[in-house]
VODRENMAR-790133 format. One record per residue (C-alpha): x, y, z. Coordinates in Angstrom, 2 decimals. Example, Ala and Ser with C-alpha at 12.3 -4.5 7.8 and 13.67 -1.06 7.14 Angstrom:
12.30;-4.50;7.80
13.67;-1.06;7.14
END
This chain:
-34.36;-21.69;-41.07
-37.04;-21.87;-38.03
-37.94;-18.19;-37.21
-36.80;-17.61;-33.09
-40.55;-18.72;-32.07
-41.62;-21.77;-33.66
-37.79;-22.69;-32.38
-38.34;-21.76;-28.77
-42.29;-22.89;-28.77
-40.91;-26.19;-30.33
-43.94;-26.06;-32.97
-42.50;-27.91;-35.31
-42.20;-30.45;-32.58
-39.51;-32.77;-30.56
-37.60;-35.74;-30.65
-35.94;-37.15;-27.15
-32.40;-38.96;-27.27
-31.76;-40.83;-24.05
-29.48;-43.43;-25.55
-26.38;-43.74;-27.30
-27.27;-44.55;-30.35
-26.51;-41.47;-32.83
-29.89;-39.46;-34.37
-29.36;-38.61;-37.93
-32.48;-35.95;-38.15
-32.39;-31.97;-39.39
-33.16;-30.34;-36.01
-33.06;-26.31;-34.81
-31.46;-26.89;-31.08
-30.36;-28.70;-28.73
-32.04;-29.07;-25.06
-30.01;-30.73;-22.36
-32.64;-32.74;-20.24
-30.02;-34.03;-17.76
-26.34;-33.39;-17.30
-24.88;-34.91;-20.77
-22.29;-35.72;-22.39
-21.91;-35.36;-26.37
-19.87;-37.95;-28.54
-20.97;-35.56;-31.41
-22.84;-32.76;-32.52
-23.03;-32.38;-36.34
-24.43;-29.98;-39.11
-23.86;-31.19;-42.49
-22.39;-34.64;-41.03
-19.23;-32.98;-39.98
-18.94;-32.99;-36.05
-18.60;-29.42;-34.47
-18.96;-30.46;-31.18
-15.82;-28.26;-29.88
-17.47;-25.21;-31.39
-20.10;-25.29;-28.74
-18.73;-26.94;-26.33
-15.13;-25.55;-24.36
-14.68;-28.64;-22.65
-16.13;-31.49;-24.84
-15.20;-34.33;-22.61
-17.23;-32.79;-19.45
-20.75;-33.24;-18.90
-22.85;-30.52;-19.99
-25.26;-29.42;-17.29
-29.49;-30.09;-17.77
-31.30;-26.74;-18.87
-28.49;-25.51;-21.57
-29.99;-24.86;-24.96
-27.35;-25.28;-28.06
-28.65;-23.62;-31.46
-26.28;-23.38;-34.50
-24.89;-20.16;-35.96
-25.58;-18.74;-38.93
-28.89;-19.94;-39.80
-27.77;-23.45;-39.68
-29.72;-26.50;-38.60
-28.05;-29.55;-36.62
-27.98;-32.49;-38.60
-27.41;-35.35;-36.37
-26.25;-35.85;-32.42
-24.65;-38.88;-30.74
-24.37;-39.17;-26.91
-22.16;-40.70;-24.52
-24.16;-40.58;-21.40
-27.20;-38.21;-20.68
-30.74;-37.34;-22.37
-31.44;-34.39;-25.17
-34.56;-32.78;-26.41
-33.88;-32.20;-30.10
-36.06;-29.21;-31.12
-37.15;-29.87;-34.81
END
């Protein structure tokens, strides 16, 4: 696991997702670029996309940062509509 700086100085670097094709890469959090909506967020290929998100069908608004629990690292994120900075 990233220690709390290289995650929020992104040192490790970035990947964007602006389409809606899903990205299958280990990453430390999630930063919503514009209001998005998530198909799936995953972490060991299982999708826990309800376990950050109360209302998974509504658009979650640009500037939230998602970061797994428990020392965890995403695994992969698929988009309906929107653009994410995956932190890596």
């Amino acid at each position: 696991m990233s220690t709390d700086l290289s995650v929020i100085s992104a040192s490790q670097g970035t990947f964007i997702v602006n389409d809606t094709t899903e990205k299958t890469i280990l990453h430390d959090a999630i930063v919503v670029l514009e209001d998005t909506v998530f198909n799936s967020i995953k972490i060991g290929g299982v999708d826990v996309k309800s376990s950050y998100i109360a209302a998974t069908g509504t658009a979650v608004k640009a500037g939230a940062i998602i970061r797994p629990t428990e020392a965890q690292k995403f695994s992969a994120v698929d988009l309906v509509s929107g653009s994410v900075c995956l932190v890596l």
